[in-house]
N, C-alpha and C positions, 0 to 999 in steps of 0.2 A: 504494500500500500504506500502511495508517494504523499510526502508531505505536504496538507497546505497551509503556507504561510501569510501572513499580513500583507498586501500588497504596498501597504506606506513605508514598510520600512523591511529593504529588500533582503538583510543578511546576506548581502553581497552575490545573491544569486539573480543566474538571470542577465538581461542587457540592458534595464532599466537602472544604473549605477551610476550614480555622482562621480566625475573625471577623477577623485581623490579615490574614488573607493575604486575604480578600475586599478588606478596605482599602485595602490595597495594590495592590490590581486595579484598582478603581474609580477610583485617584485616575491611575493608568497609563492607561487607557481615557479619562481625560478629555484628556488630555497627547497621547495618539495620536488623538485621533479630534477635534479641535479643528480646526475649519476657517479661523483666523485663522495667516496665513502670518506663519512669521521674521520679513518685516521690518514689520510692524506690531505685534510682539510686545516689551513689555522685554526679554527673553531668549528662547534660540531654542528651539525645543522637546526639541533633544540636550541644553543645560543644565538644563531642567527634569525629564527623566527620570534623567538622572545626580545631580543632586543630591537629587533625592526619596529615588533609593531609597538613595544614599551616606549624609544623616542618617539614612535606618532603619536600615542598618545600624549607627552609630554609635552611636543612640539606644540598641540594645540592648546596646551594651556598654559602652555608661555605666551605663545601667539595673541591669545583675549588677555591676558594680564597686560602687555606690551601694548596694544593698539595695533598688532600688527595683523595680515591676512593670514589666516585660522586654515584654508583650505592649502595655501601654496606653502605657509610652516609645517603643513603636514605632510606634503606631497615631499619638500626638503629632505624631513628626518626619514620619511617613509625609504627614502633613496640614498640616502647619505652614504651607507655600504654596498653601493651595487655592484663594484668590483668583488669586494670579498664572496658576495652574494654569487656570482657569474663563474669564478675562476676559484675560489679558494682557498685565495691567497689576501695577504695583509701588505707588504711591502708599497709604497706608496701608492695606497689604494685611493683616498682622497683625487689625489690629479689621475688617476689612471683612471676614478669613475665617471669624472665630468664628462665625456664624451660618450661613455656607456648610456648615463642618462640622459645627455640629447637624441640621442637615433632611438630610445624609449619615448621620450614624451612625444619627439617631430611623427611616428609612425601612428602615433595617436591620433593626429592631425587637431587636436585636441585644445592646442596649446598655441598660443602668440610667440612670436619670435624672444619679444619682451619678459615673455613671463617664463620661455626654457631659459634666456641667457640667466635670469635673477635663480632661477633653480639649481641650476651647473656650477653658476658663479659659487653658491654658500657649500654645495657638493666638494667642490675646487679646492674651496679654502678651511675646511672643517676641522680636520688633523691639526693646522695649526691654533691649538686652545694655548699656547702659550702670548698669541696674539691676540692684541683686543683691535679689533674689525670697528670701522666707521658705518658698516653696514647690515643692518639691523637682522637680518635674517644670516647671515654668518654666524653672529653670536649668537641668534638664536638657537639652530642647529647643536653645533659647540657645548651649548648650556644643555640642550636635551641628552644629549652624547654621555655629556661625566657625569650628571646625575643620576641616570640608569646604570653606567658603571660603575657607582662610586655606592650605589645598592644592594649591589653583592658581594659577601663573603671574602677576605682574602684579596679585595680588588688593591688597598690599600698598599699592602704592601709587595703585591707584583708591582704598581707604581715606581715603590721606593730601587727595587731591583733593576728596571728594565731603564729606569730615566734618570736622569742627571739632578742634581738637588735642588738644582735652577729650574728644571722642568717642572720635579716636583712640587715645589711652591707655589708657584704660576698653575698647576691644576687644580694644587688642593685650595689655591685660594678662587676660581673658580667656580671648583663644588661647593664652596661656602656659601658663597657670595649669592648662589643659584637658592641654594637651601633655605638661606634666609628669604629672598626674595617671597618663596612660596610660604612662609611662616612655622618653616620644618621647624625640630629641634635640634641643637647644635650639639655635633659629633665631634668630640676633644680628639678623633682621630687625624684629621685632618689640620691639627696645629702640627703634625710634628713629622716632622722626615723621616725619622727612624722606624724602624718594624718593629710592628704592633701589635701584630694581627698571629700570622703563622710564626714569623722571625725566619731570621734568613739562613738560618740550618736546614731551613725548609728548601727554600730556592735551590740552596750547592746542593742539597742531596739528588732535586730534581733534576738538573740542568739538563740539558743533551746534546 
């Protein structure tokens, strides 16, 4: 027996979908339907589904907190890893997505020239959270980015491991900064460089 569901609100099924929820489709269908297994992957495919779709949601509530447009901060965060998402790989995935997600949006025919260049542009520039952007959906992005990672377990101090002490401050003052914005509560984790979490007997034991 097939489902029937509400016709106002599609659950993503169907061709009656909001240009953001196509996106969101598309970028899930590349994540599910990937035939490069876990462990040839940076991360595993449950990471990349949770995380995608956790920045969109974040994205868009940054987006209405900010004044900014709700549907194109979502469309951003939805795509921000679409290299990782396509290939599997991490390595400057930021500039190697931005063109991924142009021939994405343009095949849509969906989208104004204007509104892929603002999408690819904060794509482009996301990776660098140690810079603060004059443009408003950059940071935006950015901000959805380390506060979804800065949510899990153990994120803290792969941090302290994988980035330079200069890096590390510059993001953990980021996810503060983001935290507070939203009226989080304040995580003494993020005052300190050092590991805190696993400690870095952790890290040498893993390396490889």
């Amino acid at each position: 027996m097939s489902y029937t569901y509400n016709p106002i609100y599609t659950h993503f099924k169907g061709d009656k979908i909001s240009r953001c929820e196509l996106i969101e489709r598309k970028v899930i269908e590349i994540i599910l339907k990937s035939k490069m297994q876990d462990e040839k992957r940076a991360w595993s495919k449950t990471f990349e589904l949770k995380h995608s779709s956790a920045v969109t949601q974040i994205g868009r509530i940054l987006a209405q907190k900010r004044g900014l447009d709700s549907e194109l901060g979502a469309i951003i965060c939805t795509m921000h890893d679409i290299y990782v998402f396509t290939t599997g790989r991490v390595t400057d995935h930021a500039h190697k997505g931005a063109p991924i997600a142009e021939r994405i949006l343009q095949q849509t025919k969906k989208f104004t020239p204007k509104e892929i260049k603002l999408i690819t542009t904060a794509i482009y520039n996301h990776s660098d959270k140690h810079v603060v952007s004059k443009n408003p959906y950059v940071e935006l992005v950015k901000d959805a980015d380390v506060l979804d990672c800065g949510l899990y377990d153990g994120v803290h101090d792969a941090y302290v491991y994988e980035k330079s002490q200069e890096n590390c401050k510059r993001y953990f003052a980021r996810i503060k900064n983001v935290r507070k914005e939203l009226g989080l509560p304040r995580d003494p984790k993020w005052d300190s460089t050092d590991y805190v979490e696993q400690g870095k007997t952790y890290y040498e034991k893993n390396k490889k």
